[in-house]
N, C-alpha and C positions, 0 to 999 in steps of 0.2 A: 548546414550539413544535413542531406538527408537520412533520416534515422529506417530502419528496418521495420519494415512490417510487424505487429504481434503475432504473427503467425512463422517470422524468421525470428525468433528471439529468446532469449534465455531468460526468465524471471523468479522471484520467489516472493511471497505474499504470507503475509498473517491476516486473516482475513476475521478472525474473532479467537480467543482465548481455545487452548490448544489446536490449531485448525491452521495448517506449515502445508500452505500450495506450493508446489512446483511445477513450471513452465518450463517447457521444453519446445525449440522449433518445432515445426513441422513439414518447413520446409526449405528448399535452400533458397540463398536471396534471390530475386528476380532481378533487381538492377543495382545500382555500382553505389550499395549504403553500409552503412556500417550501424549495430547496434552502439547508441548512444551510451552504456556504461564501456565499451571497448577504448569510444574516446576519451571518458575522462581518465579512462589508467592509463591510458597514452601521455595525455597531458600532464598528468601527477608524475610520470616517469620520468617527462623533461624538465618539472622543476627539481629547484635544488631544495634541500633540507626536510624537514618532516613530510612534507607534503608527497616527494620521492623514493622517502622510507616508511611511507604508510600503507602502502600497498604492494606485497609481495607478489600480486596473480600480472598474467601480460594479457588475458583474455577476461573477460565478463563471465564467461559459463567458469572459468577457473575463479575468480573470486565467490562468485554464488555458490559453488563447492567446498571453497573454505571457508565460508558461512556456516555450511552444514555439516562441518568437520565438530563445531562451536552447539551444531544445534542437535546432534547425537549425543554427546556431552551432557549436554544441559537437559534433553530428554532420557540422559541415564540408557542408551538403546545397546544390548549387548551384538558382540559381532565385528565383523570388519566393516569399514565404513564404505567399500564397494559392497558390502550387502546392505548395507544401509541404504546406500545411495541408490544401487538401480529398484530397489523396492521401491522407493518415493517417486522414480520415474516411472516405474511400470502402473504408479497408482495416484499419480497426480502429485505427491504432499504425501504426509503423515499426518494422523490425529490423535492428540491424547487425551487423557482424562483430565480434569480438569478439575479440583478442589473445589466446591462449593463453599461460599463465605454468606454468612450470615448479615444482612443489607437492613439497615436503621434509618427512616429517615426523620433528617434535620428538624431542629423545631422551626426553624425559618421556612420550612417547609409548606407549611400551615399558612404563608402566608402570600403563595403564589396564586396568582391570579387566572384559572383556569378555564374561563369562561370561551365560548363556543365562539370559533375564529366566523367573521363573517367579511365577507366583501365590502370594500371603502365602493365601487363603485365609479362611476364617472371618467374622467380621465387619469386616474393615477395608477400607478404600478406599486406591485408586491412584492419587497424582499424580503428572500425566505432563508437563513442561513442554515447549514447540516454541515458534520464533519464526515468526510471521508474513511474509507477504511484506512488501517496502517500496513505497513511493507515491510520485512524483514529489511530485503537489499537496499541503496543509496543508490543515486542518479534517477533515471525517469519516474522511478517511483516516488523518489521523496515529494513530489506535490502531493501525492496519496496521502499525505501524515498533515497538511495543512489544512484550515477551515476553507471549505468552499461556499458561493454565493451564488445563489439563480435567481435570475428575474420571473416572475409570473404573471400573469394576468390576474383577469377576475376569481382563476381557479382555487380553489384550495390548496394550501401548502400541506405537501407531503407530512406521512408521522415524524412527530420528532421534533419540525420545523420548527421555528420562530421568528414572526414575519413582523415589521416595521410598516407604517402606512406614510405614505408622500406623497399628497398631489401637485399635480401640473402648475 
């Protein structure tokens, strides 16, 4: 099934600790798709039992809505939530503050090995694993929330990485 362009589509994203993106089209679809969360509350709708009664929206922009019904709440935002709402449209997201916590590291800490990544070389490849950001919403997002893997060459792995060596 083809899915919708991100430029036809409704999303919503936590993209770091208080930081609630919101996606909004921008424009109407070009050819005959459909945003893929549309399908799954389609699908959820024809089954039977919890699956049926777990979502009350018939559209994708209306469950993302009632996300943020949940996420005015839980950011304490005074107001109606149509001011809430077109605020977060008119401005991408909302941002809040965000408590600072005080960060100890491990004594096992001491014991990581941090020496200066270098090239194997020759004919082998470089896997480098990073996690992704997280998504408020479910469906195309949810791969956002899993570890992702890229292959590299001789190059350096990105901050963060942690590369494995295998040759040919």
């Amino acid at each position: 099934l083809p899915d919708h362009d991100p430029l036809e589509q409704w999303n919503d994203q936590k993209s770091s600790p208080g930081v609630y993106a919101l996606q909004q089209p921008v424009m109407q679809p070009v050819f005959n798709t459909r945003q893929t969360g549309d399908i799954l509350l389609a699908l959820a709708a024809q089954m039977e039992g919890r699956a049926a009664q777990a979502f009350e929206s018939e559209t994708y922009k209306e469950y993302v809505q009632q996300r943020w019904v949940g996420l005015q709440r839980q950011l304490r935002e005074p107001g109606t939530f149509q001011a809430f709402w077109d605020n977060a449209l008119q401005h991408g997201g909302v941002w809040s503050e965000v408590r600072t916590q005080q960060v100890r590291l491990a004594s096992s800490s001491a014991r990581v090995d941090v020496s200066a990544w270098t090239s194997p070389g020759g004919n082998s490849l470089t896997l480098v694993a990073y996690r992704r950001q997280q998504a408020l919403a479910t469906g195309a997002s949810r791969s956002r929330n899993q570890d992702c893997m890229g292959f590299l060459g001789r190059d350096q792995p990105p901050h963060g990485g942690t590369t494995r060596h295998q040759g040919r």
